[in-house]
Each structure stands twice: as C-alpha cells, then as structure tokens.
C-alpha positions as CSV (number, residue, x, y, z in Angstrom):
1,X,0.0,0.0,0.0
2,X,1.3,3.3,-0.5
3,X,2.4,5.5,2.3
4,X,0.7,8.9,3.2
5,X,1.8,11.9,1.4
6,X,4.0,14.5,2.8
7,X,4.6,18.4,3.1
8,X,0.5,18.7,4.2
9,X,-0.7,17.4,1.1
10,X,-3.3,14.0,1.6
11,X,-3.1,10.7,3.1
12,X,-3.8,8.1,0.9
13,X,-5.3,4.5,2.1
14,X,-4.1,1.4,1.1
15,X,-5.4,0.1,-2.3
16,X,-8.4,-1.4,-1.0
17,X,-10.5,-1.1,-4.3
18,X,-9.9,-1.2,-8.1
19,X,-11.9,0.0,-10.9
20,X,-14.7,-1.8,-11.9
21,X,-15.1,-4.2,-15.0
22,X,-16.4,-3.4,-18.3
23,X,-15.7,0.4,-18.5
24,X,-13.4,2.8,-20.3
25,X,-10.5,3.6,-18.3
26,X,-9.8,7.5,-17.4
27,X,-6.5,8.7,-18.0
28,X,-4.9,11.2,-15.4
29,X,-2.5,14.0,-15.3
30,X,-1.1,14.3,-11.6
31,X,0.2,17.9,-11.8
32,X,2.6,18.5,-8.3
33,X,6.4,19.7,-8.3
34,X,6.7,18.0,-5.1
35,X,8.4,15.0,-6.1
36,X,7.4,12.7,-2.7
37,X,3.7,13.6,-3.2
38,X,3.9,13.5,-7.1
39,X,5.1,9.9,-6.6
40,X,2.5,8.6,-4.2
41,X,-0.3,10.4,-5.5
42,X,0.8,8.5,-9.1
43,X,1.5,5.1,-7.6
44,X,-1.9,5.1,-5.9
45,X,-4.1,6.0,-8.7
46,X,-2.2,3.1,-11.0
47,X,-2.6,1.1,-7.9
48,X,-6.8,2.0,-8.9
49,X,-6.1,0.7,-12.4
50,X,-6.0,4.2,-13.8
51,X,-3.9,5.3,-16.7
52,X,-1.4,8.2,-15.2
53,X,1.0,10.5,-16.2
54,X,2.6,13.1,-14.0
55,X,4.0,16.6,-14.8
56,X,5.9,19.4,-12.7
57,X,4.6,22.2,-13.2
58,X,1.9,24.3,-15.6
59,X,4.0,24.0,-18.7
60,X,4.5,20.5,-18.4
61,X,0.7,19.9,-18.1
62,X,0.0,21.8,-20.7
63,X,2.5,19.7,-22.8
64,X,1.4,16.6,-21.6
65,X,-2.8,17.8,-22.3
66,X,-1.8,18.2,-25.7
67,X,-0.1,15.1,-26.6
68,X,-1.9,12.6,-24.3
69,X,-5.2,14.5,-23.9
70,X,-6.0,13.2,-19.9
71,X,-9.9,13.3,-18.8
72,X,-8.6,14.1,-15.4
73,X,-6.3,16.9,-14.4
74,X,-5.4,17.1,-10.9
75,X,-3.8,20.5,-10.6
76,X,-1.5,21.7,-7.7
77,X,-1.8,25.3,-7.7
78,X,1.9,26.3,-6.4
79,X,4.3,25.3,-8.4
80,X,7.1,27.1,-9.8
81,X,8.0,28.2,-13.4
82,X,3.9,28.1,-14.2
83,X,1.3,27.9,-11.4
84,X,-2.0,25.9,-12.0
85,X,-4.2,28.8,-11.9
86,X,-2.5,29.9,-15.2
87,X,-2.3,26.4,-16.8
88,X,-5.7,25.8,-16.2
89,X,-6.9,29.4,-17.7
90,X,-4.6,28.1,-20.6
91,X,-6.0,24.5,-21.1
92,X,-9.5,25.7,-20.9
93,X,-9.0,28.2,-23.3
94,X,-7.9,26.2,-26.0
95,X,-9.8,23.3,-25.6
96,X,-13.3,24.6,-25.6
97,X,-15.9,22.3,-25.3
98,X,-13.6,19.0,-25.3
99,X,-11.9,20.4,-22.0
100,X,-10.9,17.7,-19.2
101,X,-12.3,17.3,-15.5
102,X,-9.5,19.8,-13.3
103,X,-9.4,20.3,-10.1
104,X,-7.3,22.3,-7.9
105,X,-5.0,21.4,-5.0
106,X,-4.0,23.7,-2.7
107,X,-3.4,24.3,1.0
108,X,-4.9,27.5,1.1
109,X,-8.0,26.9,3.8
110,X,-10.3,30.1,2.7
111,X,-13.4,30.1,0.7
112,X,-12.0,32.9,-1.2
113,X,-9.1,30.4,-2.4
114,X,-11.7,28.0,-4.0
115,X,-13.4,30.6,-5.6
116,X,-9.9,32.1,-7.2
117,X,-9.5,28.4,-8.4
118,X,-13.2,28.2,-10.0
119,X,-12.9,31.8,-11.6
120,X,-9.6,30.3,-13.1
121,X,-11.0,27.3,-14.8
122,X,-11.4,24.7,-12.5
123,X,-14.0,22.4,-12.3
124,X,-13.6,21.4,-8.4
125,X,-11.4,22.1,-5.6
126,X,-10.0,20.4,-2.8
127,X,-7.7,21.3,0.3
128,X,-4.9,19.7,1.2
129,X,-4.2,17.6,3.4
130,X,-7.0,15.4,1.8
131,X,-8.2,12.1,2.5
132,X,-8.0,8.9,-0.5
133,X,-11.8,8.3,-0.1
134,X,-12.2,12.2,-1.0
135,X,-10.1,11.8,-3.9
136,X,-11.9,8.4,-5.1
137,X,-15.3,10.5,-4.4
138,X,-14.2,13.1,-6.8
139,X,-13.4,10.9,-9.8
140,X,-16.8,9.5,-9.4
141,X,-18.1,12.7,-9.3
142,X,-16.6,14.0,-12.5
143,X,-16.5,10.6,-14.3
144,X,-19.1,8.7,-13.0
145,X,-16.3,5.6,-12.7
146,X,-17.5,2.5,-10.5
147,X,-14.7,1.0,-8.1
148,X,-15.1,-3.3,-7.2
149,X,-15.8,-4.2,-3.9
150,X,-18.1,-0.9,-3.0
151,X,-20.5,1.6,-4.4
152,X,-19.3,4.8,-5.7
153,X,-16.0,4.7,-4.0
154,X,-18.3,5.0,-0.4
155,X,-14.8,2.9,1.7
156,X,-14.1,3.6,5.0
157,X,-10.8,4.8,5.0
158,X,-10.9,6.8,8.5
159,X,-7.7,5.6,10.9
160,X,-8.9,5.0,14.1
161,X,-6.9,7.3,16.4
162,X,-5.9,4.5,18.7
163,X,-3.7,2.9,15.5
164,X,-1.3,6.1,15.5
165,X,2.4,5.0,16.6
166,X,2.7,6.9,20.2
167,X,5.0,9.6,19.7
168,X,7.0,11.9,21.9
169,X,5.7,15.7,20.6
170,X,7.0,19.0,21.6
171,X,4.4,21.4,20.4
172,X,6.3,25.2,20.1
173,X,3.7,27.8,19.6
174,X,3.8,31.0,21.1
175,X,0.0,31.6,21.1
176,X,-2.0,30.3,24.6
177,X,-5.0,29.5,22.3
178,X,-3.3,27.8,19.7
179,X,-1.5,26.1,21.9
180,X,-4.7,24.5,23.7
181,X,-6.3,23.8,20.2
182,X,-3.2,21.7,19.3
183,X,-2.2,20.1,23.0
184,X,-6.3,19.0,22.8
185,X,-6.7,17.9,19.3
186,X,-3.1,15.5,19.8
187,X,-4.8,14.3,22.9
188,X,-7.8,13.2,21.5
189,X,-5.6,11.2,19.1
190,X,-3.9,9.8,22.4
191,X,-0.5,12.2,22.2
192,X,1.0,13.3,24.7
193,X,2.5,16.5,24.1
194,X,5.1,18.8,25.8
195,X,4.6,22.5,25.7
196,X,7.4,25.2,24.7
197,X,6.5,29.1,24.1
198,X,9.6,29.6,21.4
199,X,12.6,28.4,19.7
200,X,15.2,29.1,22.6
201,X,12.4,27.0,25.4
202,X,12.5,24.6,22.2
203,X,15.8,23.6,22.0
204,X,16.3,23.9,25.9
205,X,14.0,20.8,26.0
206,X,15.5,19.2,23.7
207,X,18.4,19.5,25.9
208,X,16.9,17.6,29.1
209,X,14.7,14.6,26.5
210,X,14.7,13.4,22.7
211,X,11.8,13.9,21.0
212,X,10.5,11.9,17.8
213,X,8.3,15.0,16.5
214,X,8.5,19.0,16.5
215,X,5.3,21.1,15.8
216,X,7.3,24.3,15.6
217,X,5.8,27.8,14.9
218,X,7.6,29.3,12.3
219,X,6.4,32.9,13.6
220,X,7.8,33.6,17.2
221,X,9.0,36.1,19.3
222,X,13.5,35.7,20.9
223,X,14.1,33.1,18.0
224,X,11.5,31.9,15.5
225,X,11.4,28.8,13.9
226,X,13.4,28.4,10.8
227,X,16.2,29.4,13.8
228,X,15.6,26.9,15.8
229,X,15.6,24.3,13.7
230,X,18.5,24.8,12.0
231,X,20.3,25.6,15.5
232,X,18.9,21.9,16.2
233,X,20.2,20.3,13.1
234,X,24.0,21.9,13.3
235,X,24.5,20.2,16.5
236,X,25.4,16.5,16.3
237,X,22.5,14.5,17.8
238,X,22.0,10.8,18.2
239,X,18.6,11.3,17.7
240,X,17.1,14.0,15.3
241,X,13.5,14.4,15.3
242,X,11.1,15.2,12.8
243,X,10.4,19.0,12.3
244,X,6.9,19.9,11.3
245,X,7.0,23.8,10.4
246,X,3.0,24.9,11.1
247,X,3.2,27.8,9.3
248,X,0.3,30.3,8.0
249,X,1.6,30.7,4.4
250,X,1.4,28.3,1.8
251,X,3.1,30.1,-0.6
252,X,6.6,27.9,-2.6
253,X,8.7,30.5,-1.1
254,X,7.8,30.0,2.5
255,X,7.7,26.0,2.1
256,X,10.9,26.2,0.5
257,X,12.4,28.4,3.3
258,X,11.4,25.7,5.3
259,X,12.9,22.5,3.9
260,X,16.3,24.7,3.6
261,X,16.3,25.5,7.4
262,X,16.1,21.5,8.0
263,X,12.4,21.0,8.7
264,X,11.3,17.9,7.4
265,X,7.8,19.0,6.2
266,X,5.1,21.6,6.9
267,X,1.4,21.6,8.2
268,X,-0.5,24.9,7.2
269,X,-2.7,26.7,10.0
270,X,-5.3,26.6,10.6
271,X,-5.7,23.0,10.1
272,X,-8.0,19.8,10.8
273,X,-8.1,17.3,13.5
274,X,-7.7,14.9,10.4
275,X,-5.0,17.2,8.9
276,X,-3.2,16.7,12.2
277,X,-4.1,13.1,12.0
278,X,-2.6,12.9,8.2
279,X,0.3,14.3,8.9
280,X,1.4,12.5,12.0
281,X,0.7,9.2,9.5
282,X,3.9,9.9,8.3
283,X,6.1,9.9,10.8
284,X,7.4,7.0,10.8
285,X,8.4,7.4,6.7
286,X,10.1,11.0,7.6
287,X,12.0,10.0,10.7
288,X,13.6,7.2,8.1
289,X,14.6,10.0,5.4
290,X,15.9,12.2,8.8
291,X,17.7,9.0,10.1
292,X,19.4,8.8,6.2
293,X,20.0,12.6,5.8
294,X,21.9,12.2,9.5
295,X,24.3,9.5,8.5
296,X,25.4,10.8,5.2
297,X,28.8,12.2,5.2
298,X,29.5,16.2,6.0
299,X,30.3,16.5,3.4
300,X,27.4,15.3,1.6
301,X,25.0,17.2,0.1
302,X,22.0,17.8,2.3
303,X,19.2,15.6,1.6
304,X,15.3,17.4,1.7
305,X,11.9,15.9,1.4
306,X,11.6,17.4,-2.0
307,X,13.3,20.2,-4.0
308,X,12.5,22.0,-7.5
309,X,15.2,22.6,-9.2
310,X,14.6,25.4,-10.6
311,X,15.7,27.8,-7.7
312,X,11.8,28.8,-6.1
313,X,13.7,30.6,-3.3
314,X,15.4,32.8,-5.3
315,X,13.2,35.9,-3.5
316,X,14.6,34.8,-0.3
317,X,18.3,34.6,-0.6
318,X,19.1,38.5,0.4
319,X,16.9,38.1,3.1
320,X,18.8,34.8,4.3
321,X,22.3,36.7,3.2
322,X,22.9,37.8,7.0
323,X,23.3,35.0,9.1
324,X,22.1,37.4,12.1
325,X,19.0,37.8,10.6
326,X,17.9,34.3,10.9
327,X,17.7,34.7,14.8
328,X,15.4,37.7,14.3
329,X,12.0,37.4,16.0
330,X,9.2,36.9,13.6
331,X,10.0,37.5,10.0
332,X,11.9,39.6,7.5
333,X,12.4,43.0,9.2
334,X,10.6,45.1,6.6
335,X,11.4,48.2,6.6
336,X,9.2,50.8,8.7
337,X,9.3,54.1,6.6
338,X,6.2,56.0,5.6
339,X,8.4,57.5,2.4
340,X,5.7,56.9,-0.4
341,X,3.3,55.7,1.8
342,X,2.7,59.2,3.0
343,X,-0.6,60.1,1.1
344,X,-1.6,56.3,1.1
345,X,-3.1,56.7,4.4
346,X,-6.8,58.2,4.5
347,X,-7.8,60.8,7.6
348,X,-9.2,58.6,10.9
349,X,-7.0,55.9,10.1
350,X,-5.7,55.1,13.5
351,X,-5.2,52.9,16.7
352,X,-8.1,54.4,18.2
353,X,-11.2,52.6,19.2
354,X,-14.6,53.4,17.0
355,X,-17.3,54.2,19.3
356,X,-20.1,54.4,16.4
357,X,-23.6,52.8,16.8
358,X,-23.0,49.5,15.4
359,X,-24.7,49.7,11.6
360,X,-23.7,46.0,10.5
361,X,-24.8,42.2,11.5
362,X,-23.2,39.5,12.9
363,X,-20.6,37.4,10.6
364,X,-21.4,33.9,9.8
365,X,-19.2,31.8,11.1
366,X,-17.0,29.2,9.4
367,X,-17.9,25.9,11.2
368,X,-15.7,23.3,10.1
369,X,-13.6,23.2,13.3
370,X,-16.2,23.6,15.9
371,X,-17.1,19.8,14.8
372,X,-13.3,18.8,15.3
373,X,-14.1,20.4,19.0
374,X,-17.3,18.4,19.5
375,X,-15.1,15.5,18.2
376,X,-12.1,16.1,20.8
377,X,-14.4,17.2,23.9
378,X,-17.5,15.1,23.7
379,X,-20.1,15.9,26.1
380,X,-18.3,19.1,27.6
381,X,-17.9,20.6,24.0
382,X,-20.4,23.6,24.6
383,X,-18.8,25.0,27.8
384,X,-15.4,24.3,26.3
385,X,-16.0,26.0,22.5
386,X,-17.9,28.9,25.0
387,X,-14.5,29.3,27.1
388,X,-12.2,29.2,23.6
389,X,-14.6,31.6,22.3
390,X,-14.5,33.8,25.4
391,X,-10.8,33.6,25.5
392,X,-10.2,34.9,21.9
393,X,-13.0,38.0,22.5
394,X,-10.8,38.8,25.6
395,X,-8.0,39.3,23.9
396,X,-9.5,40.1,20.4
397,X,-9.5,44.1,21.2
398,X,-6.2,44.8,22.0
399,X,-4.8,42.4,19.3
400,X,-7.2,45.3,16.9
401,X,-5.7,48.0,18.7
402,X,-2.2,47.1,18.4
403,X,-2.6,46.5,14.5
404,X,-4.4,50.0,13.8
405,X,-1.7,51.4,15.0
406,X,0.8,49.4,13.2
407,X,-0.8,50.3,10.2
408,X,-1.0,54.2,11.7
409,X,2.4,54.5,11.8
410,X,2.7,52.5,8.5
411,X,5.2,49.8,10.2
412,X,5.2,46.6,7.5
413,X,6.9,44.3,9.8
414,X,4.6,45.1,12.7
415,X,1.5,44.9,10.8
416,X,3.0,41.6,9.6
417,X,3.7,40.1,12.7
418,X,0.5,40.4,14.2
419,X,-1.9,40.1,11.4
420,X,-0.3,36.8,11.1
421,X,-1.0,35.8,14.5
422,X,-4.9,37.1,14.5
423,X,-5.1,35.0,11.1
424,X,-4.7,31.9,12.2
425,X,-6.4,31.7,15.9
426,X,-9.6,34.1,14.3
427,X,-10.0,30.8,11.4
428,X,-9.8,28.4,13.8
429,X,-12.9,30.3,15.9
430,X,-14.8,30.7,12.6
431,X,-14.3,34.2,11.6
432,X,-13.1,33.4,8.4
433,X,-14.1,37.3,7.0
434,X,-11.5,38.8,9.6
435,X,-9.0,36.2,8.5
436,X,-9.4,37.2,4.9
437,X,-8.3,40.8,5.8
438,X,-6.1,39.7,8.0
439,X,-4.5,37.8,5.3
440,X,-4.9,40.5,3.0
441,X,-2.8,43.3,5.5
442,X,-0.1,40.7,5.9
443,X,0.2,40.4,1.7
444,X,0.5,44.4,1.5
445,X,3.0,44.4,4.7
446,X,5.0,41.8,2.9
447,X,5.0,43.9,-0.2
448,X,6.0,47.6,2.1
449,X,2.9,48.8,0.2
450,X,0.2,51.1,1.8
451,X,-1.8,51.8,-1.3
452,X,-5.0,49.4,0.7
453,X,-4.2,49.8,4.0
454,X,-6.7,52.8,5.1
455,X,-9.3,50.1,3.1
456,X,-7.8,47.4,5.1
457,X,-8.1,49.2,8.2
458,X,-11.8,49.6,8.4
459,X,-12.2,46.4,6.7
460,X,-10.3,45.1,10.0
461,X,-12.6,47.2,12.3
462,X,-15.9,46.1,10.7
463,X,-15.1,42.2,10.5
464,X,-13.9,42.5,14.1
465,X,-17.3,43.9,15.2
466,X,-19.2,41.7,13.4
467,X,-16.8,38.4,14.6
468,X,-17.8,40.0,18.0
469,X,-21.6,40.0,18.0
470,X,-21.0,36.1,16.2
471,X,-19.4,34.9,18.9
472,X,-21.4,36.1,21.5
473,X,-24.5,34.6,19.9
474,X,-22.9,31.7,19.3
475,X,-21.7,31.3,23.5
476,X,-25.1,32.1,24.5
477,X,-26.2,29.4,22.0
478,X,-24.0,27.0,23.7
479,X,-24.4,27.8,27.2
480,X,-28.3,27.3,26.5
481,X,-27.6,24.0,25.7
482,X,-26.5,23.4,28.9
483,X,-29.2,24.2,30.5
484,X,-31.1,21.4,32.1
485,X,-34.1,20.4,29.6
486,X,-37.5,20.1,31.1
C-alpha cells in the first residue's frame, strides 16, 4: 500500500479497491512539483487501475494535455516556473468544449481560495491535506467511474486514532490558544504533548529529553522557527527528530524556506483534526529520510523531502544573506518608513477605538472546526468551545488596537507580525471574513505597500465587530444547551 503523502498534502489509504469491469478507463495527469507527493499520488491512482501521467509544473501539463489528452487533471496550484491557476486558464481556453475534468490542489484553507481556483477554470477544488476516499469521491463525481468491492467509492478509509504509533511531541507555539487547540486535538488522538513558548524553550527541551516530533511555529518572538531548527540540526544529535513547520503561508517560497532551514515537512494553520491526523501518518516514513540525511557524510550534500530545481527561493536569498537575521523574532524586518506611503493613508485611520452605533450584523461563522471540538471534547464541547470563544473576545481588542496602530504608523513588519498571528487563531474560531483581511494586510506588509491599507483598516474594524456579535451569539447558543431540559 502506499504510504501517506507529505509536506501537508493527503493521506492516501491502502489500495483497498480497483476499478470496476467493463468500462473505459480514465486517463490522469497528476500535476505536483513536489516530487514525494507526485510519486504517491501517481503510484496510488495506477494502484486504482488508472492510466497516469505526471507533470511538474503548468508548462508540463500543458504539454502533456496536448499530446496525451487526460480526462482528469489534478492541478497543484503552487508550483514554480507556471502555477496551476495559469495552466488551467490556458488549457481551458484552447480546448473549448472538449476540455478535461481539473481540479485544484491547494493548502490554502479560505473560501475565497476555491473561488480564485473556479474563476480560473477549474471544475472542483480540494484542500490539502486530503483524504483517499475524498479523492476516489471526486473521480466518481466528475467521471461517474464504478470502483469493485463498493458503491461509488463510499470505503471507509478513516484511521482510528488509537492505531497512531505513540509519539514523543513537543508542540512550540507561542500563542496560549493555539497552543490549547493543538495540545487537545493530539490528545484526543492519544499524544501526549510537551509544551514550549519559542525556539530558545525549544531547543532547551530538547536539551533535558529526545523527541521523535517537533510542531514548531515558524512565527515567534526571541528566535522563531526556521532558527531553531537549523540551531537543532547543526548540532550532532544521536537522535534527530522530525520537524513539522506549522506555518500560515502556503506560498513555494515560505515551504521552500522551510525545507532549507532542515524541517522535514510543513502543516499549514489553521488546520483539521484529520489534517493533524494525516500528517502524524507519516512519521514513521520521515523519521527514516531524517535518520538517512543524518548518517550521510559532511560533506554530503543535504538531503530534503523534495526540491524544485529550478531555484523557487530565489526571493529569499538577500533576506537569508545575513546570518544574524535568521535569529530575528518573527519574519523579515521590513522596513518601517512612511516614504511613499505618505498620502496612502486616509484621515481617521488610526489605533483608536470606534465608538459608532453599530450599523452591521453579525458574521457567519466558518464551522468546520467547531465539529473537530465536539469531536475532541465530547459531552463538555459547549462549555469548552464557550471558554475558547471567550478567550479569543478577551484578547480580540487589543490584538485590533495594536494592529491600527501598526498600520498608523505604516510599520510593514509590525503589521505583519500580528496580522499573522490574529489570522490563524480568528479561522480556527470561525471568523473566516477577519482572516481574509487579515491575510490581506499581511500580503501588502510583505510587499511595504500602503496603497489598501486605510481600506484594510476599516475592513479590520468592521469584521472585528461583526466576529464580535457572532461569537457572543454563538456562547449564548452554547451555554443554552447546557441548560437542564424540562
């Protein structure tokens, strides 16, 4: 059977089924430039009885849809040299009406990112890390294939917590209620987990016990991630562990920073209790590769999980050029200089609080991970999700406050920083609008532009109110339910 896939992509069951009898076999195009998934993803589909080819990147898709005309394209959207979104665009275009079946792959969590994908061509979209039975559901979908021994590819492929290998885990997150999400979703899955607050309390407990996995932050305050890691793999160690980067951005450049500081794979916030699942599924492969990449000679070229080829982090190399850099706290240091950001900033743009008569209604709230907490907690889900809930509207203002004022005094690498904390923790209590600004701020602080920031910054204001009111429906909702019944 083939193992799971890596770098927070899908994890694929064993070959339980294979096409049915007595119909036309599809052929597939597996577009991915990461060679580890590219593989797997291939080898399990053949495994099927499908015909497949596989392809790099958009220009090799485009060259294989030409001569081998595929019914199925299943299209990574990062890759380098040509993305997916403008392969697709491409293939569509020319082929009109005879067109195949594509759908996207990405690790991108927002509704907005499977809308991009649909506007660019694609027929369907799934997030990664995905599950084989989601994959097999698809195909039917699209190509109405039958699999033997089921109906409609309907197999149980769900891995029962209790048959995860127990693992020593040191989660390093910086974030109190990220770091309860995490410690409670790995103990549901019957982890234990040890807890450190950065990459200096990281490596200091790695120090006193050996660990067999890492969750580490990339984003941190006294020494972020990529630091520690590759302060943990310059030391000789008799044991290395595995190095998860959990990291907000799924872009090539930032997973590619990642494999060249020594982390063995990534896992993209906010994730899944199954994501989490998935990815700790493959373990056991990656801590073989880390035990290989530890014995080869020094001299020896370093060995990663995947690589391109076709140098992806060419954007990050000045960054990386001053080894001092690499201990700094959260990210690049982006300059902080309102030069010809001067005019970009509209009058009552500021830290200060707005006071106004609220004139909006509550947001709708994102769901998908409050039924990973009725999974982990059981019977005391509602007071839990109401204490989460309360915990983030505690802090929620300041966190507000702090970024107006970032954006105020047009400081990037502030408004970077803590718009890419407030992503992350506002997904994972549903306020998926607020994440999409936030998300949005952090791509103009990254670029040291200002031209949508005033925009931005009542975008912030309004999707924080209405998160607000949303929440505090939402813990009155679940406090009701505690309420004896009569």
């Amino acid at each position: 059977p083939a193992p799971p896939m890596m770098e927070g992509s899908t994890s694929i069951p064993p070959a339980v089924q294979t096409l049915a009898k007595n119909q036309t076999i599809p052929k597939i195009l597996v577009v991915e430039d990461i060679e580890l998934n590219q593989m797997i993803l291939v080898e399990f589909l053949e495994s099927m009885g499908f015909e497949v080819r596989s392809a790099n990147n958009g220009q090799e898709a485009i060259a294989q849809w030409q001569e081998w005309a595929p019914d199925l394209i299943w299209m990574d959207m990062w890759m380098p040299i040509m993305d997916g979104y403008k392969a697709t665009r491409i293939i569509k275009q020319q082929a009109g009406d005879h067109a195949p079946v594509i759908i996207a792959l990405t690790a991108n969590a927002f509704e907005k990112d499977r809308q991009i994908a649909l506007e660019h061509g694609c027929d369907d979209f799934v997030r990664k890390p995905f599950q084989g039975k989601e994959l097999l559901a698809l195909i039917t979908q699209h190509l109405g294939v039958q699999y033997s021994n089921s109906t409609n590819a309907e197999v149980d492929t769900h891995t029962d917590s209790h048959e995860l290998q127990q693992l020593s885990i040191l989660v390093v997150e910086d974030n109190p209620l990220n770091q309860t999400t995490m410690v409670d979703m790995l103990s549901h899955l019957n982890q234990h987990a040890t807890l450190a607050t950065n990459g200096i309390e990281a490596i200091q407990q790695l120090d006193r016990q050996d660990f067999d996995v890492i969750l580490m932050d990339v984003h941190m305050p006294k020494m972020d991630g990529y630091a520690a890691t590759e302060e943990i793999r310059s030391h000789p160690r008799q044991h290395q562990p595995v190095i998860i980067g959990v990291t907000g951005n799924a872009t090539p450049d930032d997973r590619q920073r990642a494999l060249d500081c020594g982390m063995d794979t990534t896992l993209f916030k906010p994730f899944s209790l199954e994501s989490l699942q998935s990815c700790l599924e493959t373990i056991p492969l990656l801590a073989v590769a880390r035990a290989q990449a530890t014995m080869l000679p020094s001299d020896a070229p370093a060995v990663k999980e995947s690589t391109t080829g076709d140098g992806a982090n060419t954007a990050l190399n000045d960054r990386d050029a001053d080894p001092q850099d690499s201990r700094i706290d959260d990210t690049e240091k982006v300059p902080m200089t309102q030069g010809d950001c001067a005019g970009g900033m509209e009058e009552g743009s500021s830290g200060e609080t707005i006071n106004e008569p609220p004139t909006y209604g509550p947001a709708t709230l994102d769901r998908q991970y409050f039924e990973d907490y009725h999974s982990i907690y059981g019977e005391q889900a509602p007071m839990k999700i109401a204490s989460k809930l309360r915990q983030f509207l505690a802090e929620m203002p300041q966190r507000i406050t702090n970024i107006r004022e970032a954006i105020a005094s047009i400081d990037h690498h502030s408004i970077f920083q803590l718009t890419h904390a407030l992503k992350s923790i506002a997904a994972y209590v549903g306020g998926a609008e607020l994440a999409d600004v936030c998300s949005a701020l952090e791509t103009e602080a990254r670029q040291t532009s200002c031209m949508k920031y005033a925009d931005l910054d009542q975008q912030l204001v309004l999707e924080s109110q209405r998160l607000h009111l949303a929440l505090e429906a939402e813990i009155a909702t679940l406090l009701h339910s505690e309420l004896p019944q009569e």
